[in-house]
MIDREN-889188 format. One line per field, with one value per residue (C-alpha): residue in three letters; x, y, z; residue number from 1. Coordinates in steps of 0.5 Angstrom, whole numbers. Layout:
BEGIN
res <- c(ALA | ...)
X <- c(X | ...)
Y <- c(Y | ...)
Z <- c(Z | ...)
n <- c(NUM | ...)
//
This chain:
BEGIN
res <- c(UNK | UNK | UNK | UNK | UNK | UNK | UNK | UNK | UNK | UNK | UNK | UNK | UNK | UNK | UNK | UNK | UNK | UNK | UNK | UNK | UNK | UNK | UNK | UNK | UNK | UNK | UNK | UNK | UNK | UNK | UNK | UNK | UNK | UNK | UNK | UNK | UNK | UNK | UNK | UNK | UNK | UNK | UNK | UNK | UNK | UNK | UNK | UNK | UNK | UNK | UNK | UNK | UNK | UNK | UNK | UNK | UNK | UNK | UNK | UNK | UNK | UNK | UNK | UNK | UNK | UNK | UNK | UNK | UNK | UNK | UNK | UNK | UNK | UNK | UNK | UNK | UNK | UNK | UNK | UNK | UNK | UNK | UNK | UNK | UNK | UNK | UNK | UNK | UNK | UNK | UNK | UNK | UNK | UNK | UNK | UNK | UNK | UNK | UNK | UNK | UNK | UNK | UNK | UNK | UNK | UNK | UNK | UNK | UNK | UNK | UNK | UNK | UNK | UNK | UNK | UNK | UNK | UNK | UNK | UNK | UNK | UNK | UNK | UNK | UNK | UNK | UNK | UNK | UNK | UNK | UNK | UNK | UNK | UNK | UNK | UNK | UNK | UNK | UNK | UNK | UNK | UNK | UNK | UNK | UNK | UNK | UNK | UNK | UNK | UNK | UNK | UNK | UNK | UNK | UNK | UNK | UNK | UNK | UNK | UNK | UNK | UNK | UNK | UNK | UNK | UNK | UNK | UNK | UNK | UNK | UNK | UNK | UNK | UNK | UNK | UNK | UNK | UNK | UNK | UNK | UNK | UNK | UNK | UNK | UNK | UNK | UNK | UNK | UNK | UNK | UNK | UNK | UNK | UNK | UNK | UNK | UNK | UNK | UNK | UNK | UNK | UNK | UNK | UNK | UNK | UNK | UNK | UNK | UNK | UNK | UNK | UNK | UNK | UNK | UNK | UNK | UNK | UNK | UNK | UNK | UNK | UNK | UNK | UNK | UNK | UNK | UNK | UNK | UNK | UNK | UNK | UNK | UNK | UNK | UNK | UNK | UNK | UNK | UNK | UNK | UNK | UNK | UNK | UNK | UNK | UNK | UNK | UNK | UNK | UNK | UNK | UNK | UNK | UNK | UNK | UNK | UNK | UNK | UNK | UNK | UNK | UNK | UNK | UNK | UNK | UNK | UNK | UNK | UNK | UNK | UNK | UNK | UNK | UNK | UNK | UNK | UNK | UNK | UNK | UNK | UNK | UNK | UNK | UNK | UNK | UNK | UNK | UNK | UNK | UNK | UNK | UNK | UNK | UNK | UNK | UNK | UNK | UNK | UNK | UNK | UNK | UNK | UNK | UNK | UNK | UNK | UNK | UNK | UNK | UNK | UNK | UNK | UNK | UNK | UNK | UNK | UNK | UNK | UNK | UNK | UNK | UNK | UNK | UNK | UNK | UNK | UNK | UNK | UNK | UNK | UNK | UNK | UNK | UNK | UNK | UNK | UNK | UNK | UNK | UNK | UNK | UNK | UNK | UNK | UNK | UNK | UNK | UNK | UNK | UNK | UNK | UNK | UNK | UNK | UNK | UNK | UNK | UNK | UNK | UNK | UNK | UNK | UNK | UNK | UNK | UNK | UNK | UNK | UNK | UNK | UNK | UNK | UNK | UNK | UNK | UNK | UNK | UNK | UNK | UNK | UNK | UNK | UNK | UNK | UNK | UNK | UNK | UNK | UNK | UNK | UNK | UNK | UNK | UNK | UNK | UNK | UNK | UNK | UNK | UNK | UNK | UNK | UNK | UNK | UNK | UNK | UNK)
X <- c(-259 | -263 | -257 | -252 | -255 | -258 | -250 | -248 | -253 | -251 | -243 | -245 | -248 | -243 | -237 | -242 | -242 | -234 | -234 | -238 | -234 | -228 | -231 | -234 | -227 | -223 | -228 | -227 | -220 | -220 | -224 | -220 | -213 | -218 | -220 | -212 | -210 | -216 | -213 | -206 | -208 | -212 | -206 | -201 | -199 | -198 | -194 | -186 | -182 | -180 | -172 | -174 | -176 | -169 | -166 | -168 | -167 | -160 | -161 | -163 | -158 | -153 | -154 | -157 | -150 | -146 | -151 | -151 | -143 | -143 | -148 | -145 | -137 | -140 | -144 | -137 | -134 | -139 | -139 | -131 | -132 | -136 | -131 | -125 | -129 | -131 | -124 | -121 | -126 | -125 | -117 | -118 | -121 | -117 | -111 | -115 | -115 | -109 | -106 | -111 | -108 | -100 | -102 | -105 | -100 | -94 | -98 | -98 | -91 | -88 | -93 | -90 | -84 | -84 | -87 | -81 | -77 | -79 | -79 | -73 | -72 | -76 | -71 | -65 | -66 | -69 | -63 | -59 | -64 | -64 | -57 | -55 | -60 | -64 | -70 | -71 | -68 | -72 | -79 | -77 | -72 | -71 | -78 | -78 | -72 | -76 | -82 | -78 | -75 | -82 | -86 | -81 | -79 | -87 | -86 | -81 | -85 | -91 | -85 | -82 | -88 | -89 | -83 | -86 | -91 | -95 | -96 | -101 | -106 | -107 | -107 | -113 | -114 | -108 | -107 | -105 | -98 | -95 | -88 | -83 | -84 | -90 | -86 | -80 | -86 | -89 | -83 | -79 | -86 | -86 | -79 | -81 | -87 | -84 | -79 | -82 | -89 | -88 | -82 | -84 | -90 | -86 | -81 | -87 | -90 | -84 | -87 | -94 | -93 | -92 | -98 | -102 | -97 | -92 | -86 | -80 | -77 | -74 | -78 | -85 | -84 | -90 | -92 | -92 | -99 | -102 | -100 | -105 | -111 | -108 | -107 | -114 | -117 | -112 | -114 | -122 | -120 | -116 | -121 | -127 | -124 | -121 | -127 | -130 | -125 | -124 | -131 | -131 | -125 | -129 | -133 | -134 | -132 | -126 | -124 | -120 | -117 | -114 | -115 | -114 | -107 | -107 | -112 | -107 | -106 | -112 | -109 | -104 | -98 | -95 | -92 | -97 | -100 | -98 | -97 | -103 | -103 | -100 | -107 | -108 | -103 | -103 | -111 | -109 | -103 | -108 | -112 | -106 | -104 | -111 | -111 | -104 | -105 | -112 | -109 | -102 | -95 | -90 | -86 | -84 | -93 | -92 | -87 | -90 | -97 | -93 | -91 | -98 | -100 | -95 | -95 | -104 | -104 | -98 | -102 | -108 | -105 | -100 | -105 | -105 | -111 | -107 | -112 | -107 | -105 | -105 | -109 | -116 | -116 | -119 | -126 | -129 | -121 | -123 | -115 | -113 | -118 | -124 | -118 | -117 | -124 | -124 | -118 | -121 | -128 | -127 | -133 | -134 | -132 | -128 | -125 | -118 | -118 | -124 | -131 | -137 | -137 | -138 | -143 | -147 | -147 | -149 | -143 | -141 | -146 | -143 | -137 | -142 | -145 | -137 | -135 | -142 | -140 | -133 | -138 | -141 | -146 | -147 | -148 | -143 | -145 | -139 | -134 | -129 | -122 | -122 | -130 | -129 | -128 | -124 | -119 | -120 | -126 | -120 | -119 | -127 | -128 | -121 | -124 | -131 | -128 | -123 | -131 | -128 | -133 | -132 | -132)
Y <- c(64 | 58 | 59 | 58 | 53 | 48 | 48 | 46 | 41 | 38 | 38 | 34 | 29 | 28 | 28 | 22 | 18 | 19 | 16 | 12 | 8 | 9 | 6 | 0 | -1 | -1 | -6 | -10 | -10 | -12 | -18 | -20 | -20 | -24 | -29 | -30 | -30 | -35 | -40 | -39 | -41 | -47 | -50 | -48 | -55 | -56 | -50 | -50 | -44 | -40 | -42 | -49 | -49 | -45 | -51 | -56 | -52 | -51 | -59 | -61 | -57 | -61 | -67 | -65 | -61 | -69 | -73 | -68 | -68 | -76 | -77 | -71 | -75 | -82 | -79 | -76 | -83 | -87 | -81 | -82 | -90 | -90 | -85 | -89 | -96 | -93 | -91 | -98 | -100 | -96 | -97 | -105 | -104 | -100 | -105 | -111 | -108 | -105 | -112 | -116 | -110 | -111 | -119 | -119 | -115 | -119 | -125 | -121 | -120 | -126 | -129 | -123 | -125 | -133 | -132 | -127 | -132 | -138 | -134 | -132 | -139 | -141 | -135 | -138 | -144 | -142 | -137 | -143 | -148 | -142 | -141 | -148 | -151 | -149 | -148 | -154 | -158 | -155 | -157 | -164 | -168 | -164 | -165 | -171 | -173 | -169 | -174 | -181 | -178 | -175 | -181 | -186 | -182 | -181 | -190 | -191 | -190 | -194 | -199 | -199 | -201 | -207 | -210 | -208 | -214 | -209 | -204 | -209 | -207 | -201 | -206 | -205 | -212 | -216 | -222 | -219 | -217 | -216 | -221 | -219 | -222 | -217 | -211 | -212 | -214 | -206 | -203 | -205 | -203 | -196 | -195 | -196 | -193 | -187 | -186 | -188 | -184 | -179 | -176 | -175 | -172 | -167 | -165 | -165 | -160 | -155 | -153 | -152 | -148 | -142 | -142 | -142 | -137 | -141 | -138 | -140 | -133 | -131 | -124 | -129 | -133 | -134 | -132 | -138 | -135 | -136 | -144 | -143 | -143 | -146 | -153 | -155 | -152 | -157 | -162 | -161 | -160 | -166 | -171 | -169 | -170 | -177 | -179 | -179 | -181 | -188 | -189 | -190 | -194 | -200 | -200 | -207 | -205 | -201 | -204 | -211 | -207 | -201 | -200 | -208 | -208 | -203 | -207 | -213 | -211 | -213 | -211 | -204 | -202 | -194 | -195 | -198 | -192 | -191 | -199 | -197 | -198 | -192 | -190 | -189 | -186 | -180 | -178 | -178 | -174 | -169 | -168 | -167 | -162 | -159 | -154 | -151 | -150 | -146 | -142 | -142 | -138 | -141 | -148 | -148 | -148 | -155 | -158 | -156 | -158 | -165 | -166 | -166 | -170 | -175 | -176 | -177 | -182 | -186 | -185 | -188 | -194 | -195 | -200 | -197 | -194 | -190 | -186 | -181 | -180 | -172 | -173 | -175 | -169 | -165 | -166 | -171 | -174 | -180 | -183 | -190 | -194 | -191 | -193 | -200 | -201 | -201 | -204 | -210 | -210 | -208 | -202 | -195 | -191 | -188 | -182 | -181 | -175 | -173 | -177 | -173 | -174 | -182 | -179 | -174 | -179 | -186 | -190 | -191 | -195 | -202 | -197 | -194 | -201 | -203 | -198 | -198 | -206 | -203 | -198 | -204 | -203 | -195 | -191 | -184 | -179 | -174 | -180 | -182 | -182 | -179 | -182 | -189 | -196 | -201 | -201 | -208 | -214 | -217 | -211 | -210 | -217 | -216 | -210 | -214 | -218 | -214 | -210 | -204 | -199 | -198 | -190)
Z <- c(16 | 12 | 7 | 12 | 16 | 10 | 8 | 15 | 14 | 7 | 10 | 16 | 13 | 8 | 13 | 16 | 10 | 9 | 17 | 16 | 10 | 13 | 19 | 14 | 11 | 18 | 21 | 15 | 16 | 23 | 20 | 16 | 21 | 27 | 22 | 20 | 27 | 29 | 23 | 24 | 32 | 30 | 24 | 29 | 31 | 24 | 22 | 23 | 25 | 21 | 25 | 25 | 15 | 16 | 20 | 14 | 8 | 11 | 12 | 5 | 2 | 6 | 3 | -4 | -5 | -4 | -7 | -14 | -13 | -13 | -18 | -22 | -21 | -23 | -30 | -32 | -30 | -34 | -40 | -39 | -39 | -45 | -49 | -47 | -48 | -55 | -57 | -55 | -60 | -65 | -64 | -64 | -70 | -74 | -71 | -74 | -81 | -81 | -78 | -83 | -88 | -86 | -86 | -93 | -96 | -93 | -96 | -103 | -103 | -101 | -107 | -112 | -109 | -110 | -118 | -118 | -116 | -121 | -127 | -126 | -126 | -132 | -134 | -133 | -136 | -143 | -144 | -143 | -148 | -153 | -153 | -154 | -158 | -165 | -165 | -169 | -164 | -158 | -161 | -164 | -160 | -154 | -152 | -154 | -150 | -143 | -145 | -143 | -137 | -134 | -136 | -134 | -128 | -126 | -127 | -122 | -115 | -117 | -119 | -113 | -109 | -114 | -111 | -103 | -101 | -95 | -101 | -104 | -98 | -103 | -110 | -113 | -117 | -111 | -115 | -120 | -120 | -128 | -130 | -132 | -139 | -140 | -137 | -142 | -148 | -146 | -147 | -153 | -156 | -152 | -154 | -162 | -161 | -157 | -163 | -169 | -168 | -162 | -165 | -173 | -169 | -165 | -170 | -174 | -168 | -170 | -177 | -175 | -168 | -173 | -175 | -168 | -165 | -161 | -159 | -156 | -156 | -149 | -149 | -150 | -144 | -140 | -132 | -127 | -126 | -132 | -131 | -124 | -130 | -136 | -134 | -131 | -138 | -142 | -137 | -138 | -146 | -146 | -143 | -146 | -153 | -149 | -148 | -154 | -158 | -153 | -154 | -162 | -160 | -157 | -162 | -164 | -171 | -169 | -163 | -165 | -170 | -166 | -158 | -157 | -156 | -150 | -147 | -147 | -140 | -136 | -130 | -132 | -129 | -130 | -136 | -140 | -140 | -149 | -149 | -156 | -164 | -168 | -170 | -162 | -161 | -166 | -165 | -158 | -157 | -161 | -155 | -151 | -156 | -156 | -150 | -151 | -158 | -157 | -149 | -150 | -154 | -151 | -151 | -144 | -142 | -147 | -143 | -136 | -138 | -140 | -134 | -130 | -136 | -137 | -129 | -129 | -135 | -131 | -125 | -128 | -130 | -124 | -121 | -114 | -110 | -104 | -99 | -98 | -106 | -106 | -112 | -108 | -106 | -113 | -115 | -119 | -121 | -123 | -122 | -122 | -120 | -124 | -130 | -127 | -128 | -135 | -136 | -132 | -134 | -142 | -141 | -139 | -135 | -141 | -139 | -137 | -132 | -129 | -128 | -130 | -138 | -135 | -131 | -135 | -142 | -137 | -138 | -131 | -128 | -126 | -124 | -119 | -117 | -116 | -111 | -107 | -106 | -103 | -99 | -95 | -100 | -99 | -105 | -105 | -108 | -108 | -112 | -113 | -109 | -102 | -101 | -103 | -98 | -99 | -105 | -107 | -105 | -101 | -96 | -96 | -93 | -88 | -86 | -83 | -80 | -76 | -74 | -78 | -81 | -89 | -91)
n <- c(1 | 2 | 3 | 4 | 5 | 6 | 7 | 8 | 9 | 10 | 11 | 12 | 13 | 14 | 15 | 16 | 17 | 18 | 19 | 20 | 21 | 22 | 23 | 24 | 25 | 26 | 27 | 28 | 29 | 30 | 31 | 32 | 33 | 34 | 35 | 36 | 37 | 38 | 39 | 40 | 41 | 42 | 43 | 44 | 45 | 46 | 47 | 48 | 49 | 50 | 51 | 52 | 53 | 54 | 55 | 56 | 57 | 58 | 59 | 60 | 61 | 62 | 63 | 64 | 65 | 66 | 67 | 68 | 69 | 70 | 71 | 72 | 73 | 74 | 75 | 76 | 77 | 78 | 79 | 80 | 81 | 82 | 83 | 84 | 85 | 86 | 87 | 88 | 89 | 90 | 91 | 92 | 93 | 94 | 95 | 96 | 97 | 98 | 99 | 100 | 101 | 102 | 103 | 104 | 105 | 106 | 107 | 108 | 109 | 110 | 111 | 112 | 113 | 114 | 115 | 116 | 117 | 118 | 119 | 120 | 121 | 122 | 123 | 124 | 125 | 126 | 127 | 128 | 129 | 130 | 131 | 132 | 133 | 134 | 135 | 136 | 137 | 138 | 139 | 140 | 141 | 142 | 143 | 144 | 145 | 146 | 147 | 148 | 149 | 150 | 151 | 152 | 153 | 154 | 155 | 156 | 157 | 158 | 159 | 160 | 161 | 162 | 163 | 164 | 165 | 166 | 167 | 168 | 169 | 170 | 171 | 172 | 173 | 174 | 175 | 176 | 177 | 178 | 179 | 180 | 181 | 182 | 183 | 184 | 185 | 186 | 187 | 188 | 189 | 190 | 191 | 192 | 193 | 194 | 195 | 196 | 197 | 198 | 199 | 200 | 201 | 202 | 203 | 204 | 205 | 206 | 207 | 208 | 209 | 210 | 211 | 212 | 213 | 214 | 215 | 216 | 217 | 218 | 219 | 220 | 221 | 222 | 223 | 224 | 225 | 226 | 227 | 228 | 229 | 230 | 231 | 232 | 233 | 234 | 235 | 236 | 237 | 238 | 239 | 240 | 241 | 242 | 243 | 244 | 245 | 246 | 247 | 248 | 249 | 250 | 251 | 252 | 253 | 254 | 255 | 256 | 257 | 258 | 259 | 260 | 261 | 262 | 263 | 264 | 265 | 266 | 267 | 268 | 269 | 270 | 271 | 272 | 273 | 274 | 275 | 276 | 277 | 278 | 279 | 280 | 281 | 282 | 283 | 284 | 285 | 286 | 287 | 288 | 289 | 290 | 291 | 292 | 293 | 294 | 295 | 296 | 297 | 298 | 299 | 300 | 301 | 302 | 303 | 304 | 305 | 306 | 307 | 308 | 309 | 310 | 311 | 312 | 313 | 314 | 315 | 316 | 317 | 318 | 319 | 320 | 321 | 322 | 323 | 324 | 325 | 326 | 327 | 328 | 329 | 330 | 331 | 332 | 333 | 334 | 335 | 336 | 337 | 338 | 339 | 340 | 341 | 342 | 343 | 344 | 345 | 346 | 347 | 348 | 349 | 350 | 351 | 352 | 353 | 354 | 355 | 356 | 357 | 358 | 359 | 360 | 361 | 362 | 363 | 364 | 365 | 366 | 367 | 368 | 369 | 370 | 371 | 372 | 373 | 374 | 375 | 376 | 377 | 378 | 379 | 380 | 381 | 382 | 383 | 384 | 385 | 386 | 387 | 388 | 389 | 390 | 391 | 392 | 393 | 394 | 395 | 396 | 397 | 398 | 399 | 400 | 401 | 402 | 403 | 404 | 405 | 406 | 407)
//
């Protein structure tokens, strides 16, 4: 019985204790959903139904969808704009290259084109020298007869001018017009001087070519683009060795000897240019020879050299300053009115093309206090053509007195 009864006992109070657990645990449950109601029922006024967070969900969606479509459709539009304004880009570019291209080779062939053409020329011509003429008569009296005709051609404009009264506007020394007895004395000594010292040395020029290289042959003939260089360096050649060689000549022991009789022409006209002694002429037809003979094959190279010479030394002497004169336009050509000079004060300059040489061994300082005078007084330092004042003391004073500024 007390088996029985204590295991009775035992099992009670263990079904006790599992209510009472069960008991705590419901209790606790019950706990937890009033405080959840109670909260829910306090914040109620702040909570929206569940239809009502589905209204606005619905609502958001509604104008997200339009806005996210809109912005989508203007990036794909600004993405497509940007692309397409960078392929315009890209394809304005390769136009301008290919433009600047085409443009740059169209000038290039009609360049060839035109070399092509005075080739051919030179071409044509020569053929027919060669095959009318002996060798010996290209070098001597052929060349000798294109001399007169460039040197006395290139003295008829700057004659003509003589004969114009307004042209002395543009005389360098006005008052001073040359006569007729001295135009007619110049060329009866240029003519003998021509025949009797320019041709020997131009018939003397056939025998001593050979030796430097020249040629006359046909298959020899120069390209017309060796001349875009040749030509400056002979220029710079032949006044350098000018300069020097006119300079011993006004030496005070040499000079009454030889270099006064070019100097008769106080004030010069075109053909007094090689208006000189025989001594002068020979060493200075050596500085024209120079260039040519150190930086060319060819006859036809002399004689396209002797024509830019023969026009330059006419020019220095024509007696003229004219403003639009082409030649104002080459930097530090000294032209007419750097030669005049000298022939009017019987000083430097010396030089027969360019103005550095005067310049760089000081034999142009009254020239330079000259043309500051013809400036209004104002030195130049870019000098002298196209930056000089009045051409002669006469304009400069008719310039003041009409209020006209000298440049």
């Amino acid at each position: 019985m007390r088996s029985r009864s204590s295991s009775f006992s035992f099992m009670n109070i263990v079904n006790g204790r599992i209510r009472t657990r069960v008991s705590e645990k419901q209790d606790d449950f019950n706990a937890r959903t009033a405080a959840t109601r109670r909260r829910a029922s306090i914040d109620g006024h702040k909570q929206t139904p569940a239809p009502d967070r589905r209204r606005m969900r619905g609502r958001t969606v509604a104008v997200a969808v339009p806005i996210a479509v809109t912005l989508a459709a203007l990036a794909t539009l600004t993405t497509r704009a940007d692309a397409l304004e960078t392929l315009t880009s890209h394809a304005a570019r390769a136009l301008r290259t290919t433009t600047n291209e085409e443009t740059l080779e169209r000038v290039k062939r009609a360049a060839l084109e035109f070399e092509g053409k005075i080739d051919g020329a030179f071409a044509s011509v020569w053929a027919r020298v060669l095959e009318r003429f002996h060798p010996f008569v290209i070098a001597g009296p052929l060349t000798f007869a294109y001399h007169e005709v460039v040197y006395f051609g290139a003295w008829l404009p700057w004659l003509a001018l003589d004969q114009l009264e307004w042209a002395k506007r543009w005389k360098i020394q006005p008052d001073k017009t040359p006569s007729k007895e001295m135009v007619a004395k110049c060329l009866k000594k240029l003519l003998k001087s021509h025949v009797f010292i320019q041709l020997p040395m131009q018939m003397l020029f056939y025998f001593v070519a050979p030796y430097f290289g020249f040629s006359l042959e046909l298959s020899a003939l120069p390209k017309a683009r060796e001349f875009l260089w040749q030509i400056p360096t002979f220029f710079v050649i032949e006044d350098f060795y000018f300069y020097w060689i006119h300079r011993f000549l006004h030496h005070k022991r040499v000079y009454k000897y030889v270099h006064k009789i070019h100097h008769e022409h106080k004030y010069p006209f075109g053909i007094a240019a090689e208006y000189a002694h025989p001594v002068e002429t020979f060493f200075l037809g050596i500085g024209t020879l120079l260039g040519p003979l150190f930086f060319a094959k060819h006859m036809v190279t002399l004689w396209v050299w002797l024509f830019f010479r023969l026009v330059e030394t006419v020019e220095d002497h024509s007696g003229y300053d004219i403003p639009w004169n082409p030649t104002n336009l080459i930097p530090f050509w000294g032209g007419a009115v750097h030669h005049d000079f000298h022939h009017k004060t019987f000083e430097g300059p010396y030089s027969s093309v360019f103005t550095w040489c005067d310049w760089m061994f000081g034999t142009d300082k009254e020239f330079r206090e000259h043309q500051a005078k013809l400036r209004g007084g104002k030195g130049s330092i870019v000098y002298p053509a196209a930056f000089r004042g009045a051409p002669n003391e006469k304009a400069l004073l008719e310039r003041k007195a009409r209020g006209k500024k000298v440049d």
